[in-house]
DODRENRO-964835 format. One line per field, with one value per residue (C-alpha): chain; x, y negated, z. Coordinates in Angstrom, 3 decimals. Layout:
c = [A | ...]
px = [X | ...]
py = [Y | ...]
pz = [Z | ...]
This chain:
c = [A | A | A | A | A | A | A | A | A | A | A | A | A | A | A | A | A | A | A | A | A | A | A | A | A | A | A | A | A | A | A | A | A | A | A | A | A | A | A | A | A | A | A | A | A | A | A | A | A | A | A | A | A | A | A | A | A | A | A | A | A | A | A | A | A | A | A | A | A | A | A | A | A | A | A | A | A | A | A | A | A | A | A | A | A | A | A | A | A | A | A | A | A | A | A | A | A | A | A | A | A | A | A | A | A | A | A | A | A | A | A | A | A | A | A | A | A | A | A | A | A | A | A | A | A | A | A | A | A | A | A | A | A | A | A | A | A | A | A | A | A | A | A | A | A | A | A | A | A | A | A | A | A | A | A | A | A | A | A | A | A | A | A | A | A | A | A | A | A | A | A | A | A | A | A | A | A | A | A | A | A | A | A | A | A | A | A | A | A | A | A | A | A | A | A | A | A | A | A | A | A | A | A | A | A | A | A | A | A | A | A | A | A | A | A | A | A | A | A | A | A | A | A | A | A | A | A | A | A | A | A | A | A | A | A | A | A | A | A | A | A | A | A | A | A | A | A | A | A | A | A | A | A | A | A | A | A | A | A | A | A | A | A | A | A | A | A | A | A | A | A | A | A | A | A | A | A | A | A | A | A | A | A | A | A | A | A | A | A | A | A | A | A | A | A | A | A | A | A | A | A | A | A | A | A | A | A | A | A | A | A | A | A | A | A | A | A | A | A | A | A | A | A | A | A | A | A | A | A | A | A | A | A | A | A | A | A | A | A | A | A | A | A | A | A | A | A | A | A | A | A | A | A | A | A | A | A | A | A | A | A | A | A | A | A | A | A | A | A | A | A | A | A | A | A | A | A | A | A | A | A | A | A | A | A | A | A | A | A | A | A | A | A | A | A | A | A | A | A | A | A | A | A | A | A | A | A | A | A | A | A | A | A | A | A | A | A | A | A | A | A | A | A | A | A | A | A | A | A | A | A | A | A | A | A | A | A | A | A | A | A | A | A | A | A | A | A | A | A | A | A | A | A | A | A | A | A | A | A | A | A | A | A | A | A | A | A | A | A | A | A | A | A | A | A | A | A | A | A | A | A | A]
px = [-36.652 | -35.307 | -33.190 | -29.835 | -30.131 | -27.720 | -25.114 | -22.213 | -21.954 | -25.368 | -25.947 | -24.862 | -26.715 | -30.028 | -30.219 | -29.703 | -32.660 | -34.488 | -33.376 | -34.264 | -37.557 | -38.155 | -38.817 | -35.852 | -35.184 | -33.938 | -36.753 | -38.291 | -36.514 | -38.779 | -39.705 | -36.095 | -35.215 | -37.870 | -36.599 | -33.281 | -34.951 | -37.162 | -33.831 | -32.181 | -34.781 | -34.930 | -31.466 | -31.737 | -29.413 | -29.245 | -30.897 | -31.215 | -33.216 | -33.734 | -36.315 | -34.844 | -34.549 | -30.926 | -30.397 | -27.344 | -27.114 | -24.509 | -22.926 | -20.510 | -17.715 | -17.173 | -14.748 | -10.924 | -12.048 | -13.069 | -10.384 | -10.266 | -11.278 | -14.894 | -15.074 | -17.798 | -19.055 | -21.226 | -23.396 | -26.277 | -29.891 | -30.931 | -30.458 | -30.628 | -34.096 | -34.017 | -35.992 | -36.306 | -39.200 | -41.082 | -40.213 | -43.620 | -41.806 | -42.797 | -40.354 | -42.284 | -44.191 | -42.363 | -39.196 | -37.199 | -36.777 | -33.305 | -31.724 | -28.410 | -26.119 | -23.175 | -21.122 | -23.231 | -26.265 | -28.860 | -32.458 | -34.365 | -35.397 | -34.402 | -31.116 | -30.592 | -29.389 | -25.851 | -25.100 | -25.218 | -27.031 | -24.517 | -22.679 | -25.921 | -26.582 | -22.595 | -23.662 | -26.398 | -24.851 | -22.012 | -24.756 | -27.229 | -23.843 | -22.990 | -19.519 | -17.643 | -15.275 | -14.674 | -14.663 | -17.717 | -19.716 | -21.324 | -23.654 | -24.061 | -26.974 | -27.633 | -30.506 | -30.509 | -26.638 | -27.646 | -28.962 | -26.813 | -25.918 | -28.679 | -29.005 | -25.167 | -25.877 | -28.215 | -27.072 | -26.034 | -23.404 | -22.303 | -23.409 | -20.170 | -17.231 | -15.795 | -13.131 | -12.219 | -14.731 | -14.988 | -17.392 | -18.512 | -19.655 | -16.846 | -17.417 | -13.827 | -12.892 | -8.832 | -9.217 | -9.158 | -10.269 | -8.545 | -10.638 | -13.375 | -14.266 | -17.048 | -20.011 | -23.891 | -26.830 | -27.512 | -31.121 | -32.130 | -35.313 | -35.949 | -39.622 | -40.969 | -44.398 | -46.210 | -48.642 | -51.259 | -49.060 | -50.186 | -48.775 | -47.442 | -46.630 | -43.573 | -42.347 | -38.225 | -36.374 | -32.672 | -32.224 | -29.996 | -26.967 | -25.046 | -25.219 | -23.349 | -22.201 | -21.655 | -18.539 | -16.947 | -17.912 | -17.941 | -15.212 | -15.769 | -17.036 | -20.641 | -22.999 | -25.309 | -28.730 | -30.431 | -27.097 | -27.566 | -30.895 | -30.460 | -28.385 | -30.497 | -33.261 | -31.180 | -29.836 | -33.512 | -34.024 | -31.718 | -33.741 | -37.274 | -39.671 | -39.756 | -42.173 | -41.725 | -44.533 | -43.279 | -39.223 | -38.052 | -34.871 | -33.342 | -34.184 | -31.514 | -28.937 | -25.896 | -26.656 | -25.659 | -29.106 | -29.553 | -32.441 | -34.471 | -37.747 | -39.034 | -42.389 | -42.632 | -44.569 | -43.154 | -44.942 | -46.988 | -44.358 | -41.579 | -42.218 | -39.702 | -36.979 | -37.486 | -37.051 | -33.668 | -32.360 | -32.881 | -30.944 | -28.233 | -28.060 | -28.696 | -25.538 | -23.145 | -23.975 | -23.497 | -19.988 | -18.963 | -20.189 | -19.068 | -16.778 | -18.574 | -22.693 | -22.430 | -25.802 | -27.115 | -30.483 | -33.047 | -36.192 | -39.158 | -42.695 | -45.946 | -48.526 | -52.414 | -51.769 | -52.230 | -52.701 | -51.240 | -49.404 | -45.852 | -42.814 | -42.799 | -40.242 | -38.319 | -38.943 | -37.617 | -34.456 | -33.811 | -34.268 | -31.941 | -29.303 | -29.727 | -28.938 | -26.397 | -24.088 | -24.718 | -21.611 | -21.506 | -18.758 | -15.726 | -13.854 | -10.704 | -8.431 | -5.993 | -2.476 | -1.874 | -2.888 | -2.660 | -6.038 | -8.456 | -10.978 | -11.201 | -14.060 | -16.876 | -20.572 | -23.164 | -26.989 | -28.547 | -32.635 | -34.225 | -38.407 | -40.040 | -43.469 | -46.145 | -44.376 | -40.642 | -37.495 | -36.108 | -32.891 | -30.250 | -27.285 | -24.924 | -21.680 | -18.401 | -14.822 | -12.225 | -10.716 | -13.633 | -13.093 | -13.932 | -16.685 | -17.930 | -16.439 | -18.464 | -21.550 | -21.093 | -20.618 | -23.905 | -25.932 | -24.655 | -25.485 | -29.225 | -29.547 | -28.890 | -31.240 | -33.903 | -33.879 | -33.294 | -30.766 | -30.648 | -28.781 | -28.995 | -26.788 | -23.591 | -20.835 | -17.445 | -14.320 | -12.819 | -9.208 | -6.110 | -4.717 | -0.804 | -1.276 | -3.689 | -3.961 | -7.062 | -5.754 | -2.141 | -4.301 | -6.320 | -3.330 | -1.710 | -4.210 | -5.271 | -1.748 | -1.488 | -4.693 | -4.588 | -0.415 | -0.801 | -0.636 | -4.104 | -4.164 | -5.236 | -6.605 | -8.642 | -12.203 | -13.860 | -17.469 | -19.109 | -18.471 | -20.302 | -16.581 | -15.722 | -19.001 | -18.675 | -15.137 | -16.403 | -18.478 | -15.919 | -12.367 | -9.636 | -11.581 | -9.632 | -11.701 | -11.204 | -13.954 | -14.016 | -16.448 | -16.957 | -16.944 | -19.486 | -20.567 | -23.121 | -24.129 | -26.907 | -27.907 | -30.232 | -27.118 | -25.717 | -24.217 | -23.129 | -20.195 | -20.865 | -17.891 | -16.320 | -19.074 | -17.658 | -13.950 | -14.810 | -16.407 | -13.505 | -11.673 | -13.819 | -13.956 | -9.654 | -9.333 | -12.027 | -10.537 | -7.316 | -8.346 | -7.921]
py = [-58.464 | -55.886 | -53.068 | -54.316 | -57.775 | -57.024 | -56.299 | -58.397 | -59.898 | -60.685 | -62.601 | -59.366 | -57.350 | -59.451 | -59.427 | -55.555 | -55.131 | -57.533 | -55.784 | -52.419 | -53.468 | -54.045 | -51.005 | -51.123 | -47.547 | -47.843 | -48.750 | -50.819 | -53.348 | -56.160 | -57.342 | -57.234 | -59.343 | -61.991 | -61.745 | -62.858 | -65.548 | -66.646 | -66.949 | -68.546 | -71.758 | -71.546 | -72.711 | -75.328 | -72.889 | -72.426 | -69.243 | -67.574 | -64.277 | -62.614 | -60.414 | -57.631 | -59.148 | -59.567 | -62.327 | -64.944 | -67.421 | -69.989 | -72.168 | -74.904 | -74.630 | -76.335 | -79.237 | -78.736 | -76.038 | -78.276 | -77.409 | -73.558 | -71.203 | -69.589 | -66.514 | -63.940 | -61.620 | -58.737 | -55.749 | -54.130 | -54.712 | -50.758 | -47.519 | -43.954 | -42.752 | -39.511 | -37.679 | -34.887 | -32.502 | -33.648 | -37.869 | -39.919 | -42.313 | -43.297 | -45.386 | -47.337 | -48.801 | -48.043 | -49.948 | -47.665 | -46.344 | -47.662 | -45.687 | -46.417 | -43.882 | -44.971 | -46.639 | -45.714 | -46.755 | -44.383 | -44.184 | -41.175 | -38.206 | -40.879 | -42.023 | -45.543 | -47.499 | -48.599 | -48.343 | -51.117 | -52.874 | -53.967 | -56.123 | -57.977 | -58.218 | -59.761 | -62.156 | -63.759 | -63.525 | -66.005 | -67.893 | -68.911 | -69.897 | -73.798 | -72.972 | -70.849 | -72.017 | -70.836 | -72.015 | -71.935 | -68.575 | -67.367 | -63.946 | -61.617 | -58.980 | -55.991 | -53.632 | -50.391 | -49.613 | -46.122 | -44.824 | -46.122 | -49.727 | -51.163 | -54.382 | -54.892 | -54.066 | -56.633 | -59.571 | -63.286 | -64.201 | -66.963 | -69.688 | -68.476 | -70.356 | -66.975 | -64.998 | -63.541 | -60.718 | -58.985 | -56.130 | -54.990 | -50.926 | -49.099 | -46.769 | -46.968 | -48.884 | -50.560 | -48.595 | -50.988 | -49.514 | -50.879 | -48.597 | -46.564 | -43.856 | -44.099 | -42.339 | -41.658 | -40.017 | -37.188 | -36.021 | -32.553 | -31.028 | -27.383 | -26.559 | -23.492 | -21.279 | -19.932 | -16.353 | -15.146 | -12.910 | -10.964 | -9.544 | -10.886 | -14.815 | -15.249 | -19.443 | -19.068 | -21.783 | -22.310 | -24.943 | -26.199 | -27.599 | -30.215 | -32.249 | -35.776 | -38.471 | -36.753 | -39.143 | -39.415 | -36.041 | -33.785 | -32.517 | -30.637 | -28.102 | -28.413 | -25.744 | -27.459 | -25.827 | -26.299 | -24.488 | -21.692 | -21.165 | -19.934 | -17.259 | -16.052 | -15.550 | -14.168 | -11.712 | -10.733 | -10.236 | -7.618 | -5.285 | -6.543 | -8.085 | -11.739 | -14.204 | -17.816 | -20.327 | -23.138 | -24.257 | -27.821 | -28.984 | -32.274 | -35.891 | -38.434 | -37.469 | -38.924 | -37.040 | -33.334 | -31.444 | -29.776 | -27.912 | -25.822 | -24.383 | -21.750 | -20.008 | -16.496 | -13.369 | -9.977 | -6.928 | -5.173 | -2.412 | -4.501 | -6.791 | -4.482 | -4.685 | -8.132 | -8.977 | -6.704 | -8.388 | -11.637 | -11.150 | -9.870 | -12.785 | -15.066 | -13.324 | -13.318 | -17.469 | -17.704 | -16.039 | -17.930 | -21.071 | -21.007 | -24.112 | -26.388 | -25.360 | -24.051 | -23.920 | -22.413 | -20.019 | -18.404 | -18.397 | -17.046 | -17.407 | -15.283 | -17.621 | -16.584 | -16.355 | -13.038 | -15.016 | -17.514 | -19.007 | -18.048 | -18.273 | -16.044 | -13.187 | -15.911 | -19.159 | -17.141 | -16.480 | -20.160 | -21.356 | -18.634 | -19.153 | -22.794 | -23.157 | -19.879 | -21.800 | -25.413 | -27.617 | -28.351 | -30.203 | -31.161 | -30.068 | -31.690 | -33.481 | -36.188 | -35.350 | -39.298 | -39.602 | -36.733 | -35.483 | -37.824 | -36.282 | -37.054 | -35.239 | -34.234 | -33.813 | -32.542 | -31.467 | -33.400 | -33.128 | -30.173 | -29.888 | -27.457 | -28.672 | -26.999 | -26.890 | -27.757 | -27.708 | -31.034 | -31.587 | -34.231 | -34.655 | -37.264 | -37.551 | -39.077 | -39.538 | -41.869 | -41.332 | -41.768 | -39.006 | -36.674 | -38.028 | -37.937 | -34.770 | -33.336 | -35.132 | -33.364 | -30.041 | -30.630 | -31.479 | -27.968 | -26.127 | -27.454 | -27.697 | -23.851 | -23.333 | -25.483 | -28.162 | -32.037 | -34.311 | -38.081 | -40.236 | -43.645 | -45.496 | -45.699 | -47.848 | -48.017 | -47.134 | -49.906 | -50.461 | -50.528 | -53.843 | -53.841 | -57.467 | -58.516 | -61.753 | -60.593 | -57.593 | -59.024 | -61.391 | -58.867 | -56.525 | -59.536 | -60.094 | -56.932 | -56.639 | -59.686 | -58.594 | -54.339 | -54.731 | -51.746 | -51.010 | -50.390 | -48.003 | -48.718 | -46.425 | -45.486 | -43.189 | -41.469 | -42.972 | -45.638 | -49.496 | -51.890 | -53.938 | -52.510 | -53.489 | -57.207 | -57.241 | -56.796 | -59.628 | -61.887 | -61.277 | -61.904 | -60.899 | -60.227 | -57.365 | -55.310 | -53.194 | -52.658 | -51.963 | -50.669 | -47.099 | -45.171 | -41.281 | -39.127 | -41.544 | -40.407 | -37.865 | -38.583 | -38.050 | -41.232 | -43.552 | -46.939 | -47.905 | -50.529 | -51.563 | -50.931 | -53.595 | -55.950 | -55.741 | -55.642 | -58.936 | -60.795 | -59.606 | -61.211 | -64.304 | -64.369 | -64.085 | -66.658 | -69.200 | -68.426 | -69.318 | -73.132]
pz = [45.486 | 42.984 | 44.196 | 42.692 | 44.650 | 46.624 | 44.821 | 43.337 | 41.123 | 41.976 | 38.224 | 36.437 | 38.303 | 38.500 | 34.709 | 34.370 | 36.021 | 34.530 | 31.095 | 32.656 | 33.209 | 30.113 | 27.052 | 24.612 | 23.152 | 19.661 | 16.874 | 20.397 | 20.887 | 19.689 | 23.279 | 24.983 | 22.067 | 22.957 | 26.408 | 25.545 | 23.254 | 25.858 | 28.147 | 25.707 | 25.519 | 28.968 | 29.528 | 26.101 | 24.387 | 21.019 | 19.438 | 15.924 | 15.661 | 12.383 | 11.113 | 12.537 | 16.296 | 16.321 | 18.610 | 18.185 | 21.186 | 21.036 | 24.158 | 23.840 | 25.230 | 29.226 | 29.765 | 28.745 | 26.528 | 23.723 | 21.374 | 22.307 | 19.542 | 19.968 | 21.265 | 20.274 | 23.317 | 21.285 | 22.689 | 21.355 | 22.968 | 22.676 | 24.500 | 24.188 | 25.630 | 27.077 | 30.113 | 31.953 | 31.228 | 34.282 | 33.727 | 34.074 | 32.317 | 28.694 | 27.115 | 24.935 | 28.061 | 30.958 | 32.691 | 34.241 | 37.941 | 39.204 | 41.969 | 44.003 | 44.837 | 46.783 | 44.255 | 41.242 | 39.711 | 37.818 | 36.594 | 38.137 | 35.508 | 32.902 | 30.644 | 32.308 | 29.258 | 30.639 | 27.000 | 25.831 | 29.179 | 30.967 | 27.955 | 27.700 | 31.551 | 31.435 | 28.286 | 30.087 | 33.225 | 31.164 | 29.273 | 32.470 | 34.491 | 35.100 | 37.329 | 35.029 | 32.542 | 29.395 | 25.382 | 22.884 | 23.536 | 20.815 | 22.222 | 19.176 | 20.863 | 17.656 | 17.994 | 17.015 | 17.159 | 18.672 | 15.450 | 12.596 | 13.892 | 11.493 | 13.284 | 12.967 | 9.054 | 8.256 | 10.615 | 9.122 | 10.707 | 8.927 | 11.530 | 13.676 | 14.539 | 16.653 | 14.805 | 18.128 | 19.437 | 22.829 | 22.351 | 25.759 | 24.482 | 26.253 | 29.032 | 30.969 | 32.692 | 32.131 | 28.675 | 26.254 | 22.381 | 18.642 | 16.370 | 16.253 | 13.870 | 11.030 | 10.452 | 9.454 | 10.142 | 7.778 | 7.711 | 6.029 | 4.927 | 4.365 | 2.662 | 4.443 | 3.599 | 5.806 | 6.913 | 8.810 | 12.091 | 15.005 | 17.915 | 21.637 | 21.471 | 23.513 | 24.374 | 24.373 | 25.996 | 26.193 | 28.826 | 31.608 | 29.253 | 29.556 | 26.673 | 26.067 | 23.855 | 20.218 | 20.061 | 23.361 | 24.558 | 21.405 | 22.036 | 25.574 | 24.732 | 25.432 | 23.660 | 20.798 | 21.989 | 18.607 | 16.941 | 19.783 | 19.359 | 15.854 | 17.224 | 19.766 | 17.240 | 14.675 | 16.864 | 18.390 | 14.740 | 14.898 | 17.374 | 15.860 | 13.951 | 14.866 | 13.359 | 14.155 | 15.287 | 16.338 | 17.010 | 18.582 | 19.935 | 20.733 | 20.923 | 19.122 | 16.815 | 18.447 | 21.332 | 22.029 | 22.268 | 25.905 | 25.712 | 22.292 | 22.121 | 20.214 | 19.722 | 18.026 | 17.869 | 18.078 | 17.676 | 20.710 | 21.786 | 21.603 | 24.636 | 26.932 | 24.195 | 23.758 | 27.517 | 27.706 | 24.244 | 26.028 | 29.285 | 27.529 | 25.379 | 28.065 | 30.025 | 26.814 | 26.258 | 30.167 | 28.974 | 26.536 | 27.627 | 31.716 | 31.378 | 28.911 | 29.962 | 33.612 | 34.171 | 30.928 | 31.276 | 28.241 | 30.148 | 28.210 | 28.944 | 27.222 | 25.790 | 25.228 | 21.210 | 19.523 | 15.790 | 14.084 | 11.033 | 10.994 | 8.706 | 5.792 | 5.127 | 2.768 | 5.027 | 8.016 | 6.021 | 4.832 | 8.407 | 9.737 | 7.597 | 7.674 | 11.959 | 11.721 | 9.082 | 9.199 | 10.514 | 14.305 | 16.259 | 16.195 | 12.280 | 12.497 | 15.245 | 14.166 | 13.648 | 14.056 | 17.860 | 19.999 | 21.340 | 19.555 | 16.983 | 13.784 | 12.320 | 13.846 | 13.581 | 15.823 | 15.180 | 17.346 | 16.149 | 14.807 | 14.479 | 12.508 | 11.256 | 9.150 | 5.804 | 6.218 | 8.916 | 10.032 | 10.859 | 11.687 | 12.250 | 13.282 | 10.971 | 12.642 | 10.940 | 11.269 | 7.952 | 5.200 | 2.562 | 4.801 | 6.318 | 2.473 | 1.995 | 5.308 | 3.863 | 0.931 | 2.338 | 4.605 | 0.777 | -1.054 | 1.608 | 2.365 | -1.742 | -1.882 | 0.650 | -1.237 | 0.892 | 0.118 | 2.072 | 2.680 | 4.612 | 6.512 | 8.768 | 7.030 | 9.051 | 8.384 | 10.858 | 13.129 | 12.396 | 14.328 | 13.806 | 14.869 | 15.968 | 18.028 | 20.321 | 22.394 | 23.159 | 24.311 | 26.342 | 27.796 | 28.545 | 30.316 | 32.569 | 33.413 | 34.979 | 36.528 | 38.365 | 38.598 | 38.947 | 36.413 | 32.429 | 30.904 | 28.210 | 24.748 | 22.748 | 19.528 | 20.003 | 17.988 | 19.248 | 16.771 | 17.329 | 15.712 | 15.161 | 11.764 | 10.629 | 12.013 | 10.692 | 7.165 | 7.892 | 9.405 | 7.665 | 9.852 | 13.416 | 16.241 | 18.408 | 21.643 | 22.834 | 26.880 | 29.423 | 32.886 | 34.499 | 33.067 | 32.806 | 31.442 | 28.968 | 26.501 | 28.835 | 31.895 | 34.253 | 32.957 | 36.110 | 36.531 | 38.560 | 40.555 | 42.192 | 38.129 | 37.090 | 39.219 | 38.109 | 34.774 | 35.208 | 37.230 | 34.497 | 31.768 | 33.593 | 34.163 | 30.433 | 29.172 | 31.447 | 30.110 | 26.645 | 27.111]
């Protein structure tokens, strides 16, 4: 018996724990794909996966609904993977460890993959049930939306019937989204050189921040670690020498880095200087950062090195000036809609190897010239430092459509059931419906979802009792769609 069995609706629930059994980080999804295959034949439904392991599963429609337009229910099949330091978890073998906490659901030391799991817990919740009525389902399940939507790129979906899509990627619920904002992963190289150092080998580590969504939370002021971490060595640099070793920072781009490493050597009589130059950096972040990073801390640790290869005099330059004036955050905020961004980025992976600095960053606007115009800005500077830029994962913005039938429908009902207004609204967060609008001219789309915080981070929560509301609500408009 798993540990959600008791909850309600117990067919929701009892396939997001299946699905959280089963690996699915983005680039991984190959076996939660089977699963929903596997589910699919199970229940004589039919399938198409492609190469990629999208997954399309089609079910007629129940009686009376004969004649009702299909409806498309989309999600994406993989999740943002990321752990605390001391997380036995590995994510390419590992399901994860579900917890209940009053009203909320979470995976311990772990991101719990809400994002996109519960959409594709509800689609085969709908698909397995023989009681509910509703018109021809046709489950569109993407992988890899976290990292560019590439599924949602290369998926046929010329089979469908659907030119109505509810995309179930939202994270509030009785907030129902119209348009999303555009964007793309940028990824940068810097070549570096390397030297023979010596001296004291110190581990720095700027920790204990709060991180988030680069979309929905960009704008919250959370510190970008790997951003921060640039300062702190730039401004040791200011009191001494300060080779680097070794610098790290981050896990996905579309998520707000908490926590940077760095290794360096300083020289022997500087360790005092270094130590005081450290707390008073640590106290000026703690500063400037008390609403958006709380908890932020610079702990520093000695390592048994006295040797090793470091950054050269001209490498250590290029990376400096690199983190101190690349782009972070939000640029611009819409003078169309009150308190929504409209550009943004945020450097969300940084690794320094042997010969060369990696970075990327994820690239949001709703309004495309700038997004190219940011792109651009992002390829002169890393060309004047001597580095090369590329970038992947191109989707387009979502729309606002002034007429809209789901969304009227939706609206309706959410009123007739909440005896309140839901709000609609754009966000700047990536949806994959601009991408399957391309695809299908003349789609009709609403993104919604349940309650949901912390998501990318590994203090992401589930609202139960959200879950279920969000469901009754599903099932109130599908029957509606005779």
């Amino acid at each position: 018996m798993g540990i959600l069995s008791e909850l309600e609706p117990k067919e929701v629930f009892y396939y997001f724990e299946e699905l959280c059994r089963i690996p699915h980080g983005s680039y991984h999804t190959k076996q939660i794909s089977d699963y929903c295959v596997e589910f699919a034949k199970s229940h004589q439904l039919v399938c198409h996966q492609d190469e990629s392991n999208n997954v399309i599963i089609i079910k007629e429609a129940t009686p009376g609904y004969e004649n009702a337009p299909a409806v498309i229910i989309q999600g994406h099949l993989d999740m943002v993977c990321e752990k605390e330091a001391d997380s036995p978890i590995d994510f390419e073998k590992d399901g994860l460890d579900l917890q209940i906490d009053g009203d909320l659901i979470y995976a311990k030391g772990t991101t719990l993959g809400g994002d996109d799991g519960a959409a594709v817990a509800y689609a085969l919740a709908l698909l397995a049930s023989s009681d509910i009525p509703h018109p021809k389902l046709e489950v569109v399940l993407t992988i890899d939306e976290e990292v560019g939507m590439l599924g949602a790129q290369v998926i046929d979906l010329s089979m469908l019937d659907g030119r109505i899509l509810i995309n179930i990627d939202s994270e509030e619920e009785g907030i129902f989204l119209t348009s999303c904002a555009g964007g793309l992963r940028a990824n940068m190289k810097v070549p570096v050189s390397r030297t023979t150092g010596e001296g004291i080998c110190y581990e720095i580590s700027l920790e204990g921040m709060a991180g988030g969504h680069s979309g929905t939370e960009i704008e919250k002021g959370h510190g970008n670690s790997n951003k921060l971490m640039g300062r702190i060595l730039h401004e040791l640099d200011q009191n001494m020498k300060v080779s680097l070793i070794e610098m790290e920072g981050g896990q996905k781009d579309n998520a707000i880095p908490r926590k940077t490493t760095a290794k360096v050597l300083i020289p022997e009589e500087a360790g005092e200087v270094f130590a005081s130059s450290l707390k008073e950096l640590e106290e000026v972040l703690q500063k400037e950062q008390s609403v958006g990073d709380p908890n932020l801390k610079i702990l520093f640790t000695e390592q048994d090195v006295k040797k090793a290869q470091v950054l050269d005099q001209a490498s250590w330059n290029k990376v400096i000036m690199m983190l101190l004036l690349i782009p972070d955050g939000v640029q611009t905020m819409s003078m169309e809609l009150p308190g929504l961004v409209e550009t943004s980025l945020n450097l969300g992976v940084l690794k320094l190897s042997e010969d060369a600095l990696n970075l990327s960053s994820a690239v949001r606007s709703s309004v495309g010239t700038a997004k190219s115009f940011l792109v651009e800005k992002l390829n002169v500077l890393t060309k004047y430092i001597g580095g090369t830029m590329e970038t992947t994962g191109d989707y387009p913005a979502w729309e606002f459509q002034p007429e809209s039938k789901i969304r009227q429908l939706f609206v309706e009902t959410y009123e007739e059931l909440y005896g309140k207004e839901p709000k609609i609204e754009a966000i700047h967060a990536g949806l994959e419906c601009g991408l399957l609008s391309n695809k299908l001219p003349g789609l009709d789309c609403i993104s919604l979802g349940p309650d949901m915080s912390g998501v990318h981070t590994t203090e992401e929560r589930l609202s139960i009792s959200s879950t279920k509301r969000t469901w009754e609500l599903l099932l109130a408009v599908l029957k509606k769609m005779k």
